[in-house]
C-alpha positions, 0 to 999 in steps of 0.5 A: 488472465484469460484473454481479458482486454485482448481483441483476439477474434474481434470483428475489424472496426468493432473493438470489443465485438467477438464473433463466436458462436451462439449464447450456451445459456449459461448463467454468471454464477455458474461461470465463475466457479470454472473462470475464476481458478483460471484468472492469474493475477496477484494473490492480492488482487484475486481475493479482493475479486473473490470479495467482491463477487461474494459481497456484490456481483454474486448477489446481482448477476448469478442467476443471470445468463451471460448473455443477458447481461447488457451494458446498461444493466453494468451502468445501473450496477455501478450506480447502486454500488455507489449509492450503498457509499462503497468506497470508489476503489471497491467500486472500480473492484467490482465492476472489473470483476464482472466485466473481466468475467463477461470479456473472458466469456466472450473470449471462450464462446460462451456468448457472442459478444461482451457489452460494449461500454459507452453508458454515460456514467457519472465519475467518482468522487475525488482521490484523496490526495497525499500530504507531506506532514512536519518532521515535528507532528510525525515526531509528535505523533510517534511519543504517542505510540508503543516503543516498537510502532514508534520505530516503525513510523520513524523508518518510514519518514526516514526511509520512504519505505511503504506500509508492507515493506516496513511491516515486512523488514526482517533482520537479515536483511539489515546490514550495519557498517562499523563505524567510519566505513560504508556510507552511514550506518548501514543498508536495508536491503527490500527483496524483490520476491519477498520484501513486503507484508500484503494481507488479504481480505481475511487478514491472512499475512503473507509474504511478497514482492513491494508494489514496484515488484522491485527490490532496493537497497536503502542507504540508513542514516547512524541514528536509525541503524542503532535503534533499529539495531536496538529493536533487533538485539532483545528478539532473541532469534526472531527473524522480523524486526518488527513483530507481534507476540507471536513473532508474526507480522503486525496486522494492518488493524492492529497497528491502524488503531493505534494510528488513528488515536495518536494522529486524531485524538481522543475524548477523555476516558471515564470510569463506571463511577463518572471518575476520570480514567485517562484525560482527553488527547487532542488531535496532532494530524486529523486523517494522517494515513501512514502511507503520507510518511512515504509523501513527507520522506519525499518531500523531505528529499527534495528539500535537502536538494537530493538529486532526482535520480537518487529520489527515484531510486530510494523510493523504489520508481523508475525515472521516466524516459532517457533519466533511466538511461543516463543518470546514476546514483554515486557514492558520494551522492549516498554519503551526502544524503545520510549526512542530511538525514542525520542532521535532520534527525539531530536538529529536531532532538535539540528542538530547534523547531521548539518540539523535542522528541522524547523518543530521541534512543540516544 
């Protein structure tokens, strides 16, 4: 990125103050168009930037010189932003955006200094936090989904696997062992340029690196590489394993309106004529965000008493500190964990916490 976050030219003792020449009367809507083609960041991140300069900062500051632009006007920018309700990450977005652009500015020379933060400014509502869900309500949830949705959510509790990197598996990535060699029934492999779907704010998919910008192999218990050997064997040359009609990636707002049914419910359904059309569905989970399968898989592996360094290393962490140095995952610790999984997947077919999956593929 241009300089932002950095000191360079900076006064001693005056972090923030860049000493440049005199303001060139320029104003924020004309610098954008030259500083934005210049900011490097992920694609992701550059069209959330571009959203949010067109939905918010565009319409308070184009017409404003840079350097008009004072930390209060910032502090009041960020208060109407929540008052409009706007989610706190798109607020966190925004304000990025016209403070990276008034830093770069800074940076260039084209103001002699970026406003200096220091506007007491109320904090954000809370984070929602993860939830770690039954391995019976995500079953539950799954007999409510199509066949392919369905298997997705089963990798996902299965594997810990994020929303892209599971939207994203594509066939030759899967690797199955015959039976009685390998550890389980086989590997996923999560490419560390290509691995996962993003999608950016015009709903384009495209193919990158997972959130880590790691790659990773996951270890698949039997149950889950034969189905999703059986999910891959009808597609007839497709590459992903999941896909829409179009062979293309599932869109986010696709598969979230399916989601959002089988995990809230919903009314009963009536015709024209007040006749019934499809019976009220009451709620499994209330708000459960696919994300929570990637908390309840962790969970899952805690509880099994799955060594920590093994935990770190399927979901796609780095331990902390010396962990990263001296600890490693064995062989015999892969074989164990997709034995647990398997057991686990096999307790909850036979109902042994009184939900039978209809679903089992077996």
């Amino acid at each position: 990125m241009l300089g932002v976050g950095g000191r360079s030219g900076a006064e001693p003792g005056l972090p923030g103050r860049f000493l440049r020449r005199g303001p060139s009367g320029a104003t924020v809507g004309e610098w954008w168009p030259r500083w934005f083609p210049a900011v490097d960041l992920a694609p992701s991140t550059l069209e959330a930037y571009a959203q949010q300069y067109r939905r918010h900062v565009g319409p308070r500051f184009a017409r404003v010189r840079l350097d008009e632009v004072t930390a209060l006007d910032l502090s009041q920018f960020a208060r109407s932003l929540r008052e409009q309700s706007l989610a706190p990450s798109s607020v966190a977005v925004a304000m990025a955006v016209i403070r990276d652009l008034l830093v770069d500015a800074a940076a260039q020379g084209l103001i002699s200094a970026a406003p200096a933060g220091g506007i007491r400014q109320r904090r954000g509502g809370p984070v929602r936090a993860g939830v770690a869900a039954e391995i019976g309500t995500v079953l539950a949830i799954r007999g409510r989904l199509p066949a392919q949705e369905a298997l997705m959510t089963l990798t996902a509790v299965f594997t810990g696997m994020r929303w892209g990197e599971a939207c994203g598996m594509r066939t030759g990535a899967l690797r199955l062992q015959p039976a009685g060699l390998g550890v389980g029934g086989g590997v996923y492999e999560i490419d560390a340029q290509f691995g996962a779907v993003h999608e950016d704010v015009h709903a384009r998919r495209y193919f990158g690196p997972p959130k880590d910008g790691r790659g990773r192999v996951i270890d698949l218990p039997v149950f889950l590489a034969d189905l999703l050997q059986a999910q891959i064997e009808p597609a007839d040359g497709r590459t992903l394993i999941f896909a829409n009609r179009r062979g293309e990636p599932i869109r986010h707002t696709d598969f979230l309106r399916l989601w959002r049914v089988a995990c809230d419910g919903r009314p009963a359904q009536y015709g024209r004529g007040g006749e019934l059309r499809d019976p009220a569905e009451p709620p499994v989970h209330s708000g459960l965000r696919f994300h929570d399968l990637r908390h309840t898989h962790k969970t899952m592996l805690i509880e099994l008493g799955v060594p920590e360094v093994l935990q770190y290393e399927r979901l796609g962490h780095h331990p902390p500190g010396m962990r990263s140095v001296y600890a490693h995952t064995t062989r015999r610790m892969r074989e164990e964990l997709v034995d647990e999984l398997q057991g686990l997947r096999e307790r909850e077919i036979t109902g042994d916490d009184g939900t039978r999956d209809t679903r089992s593929g077996s």
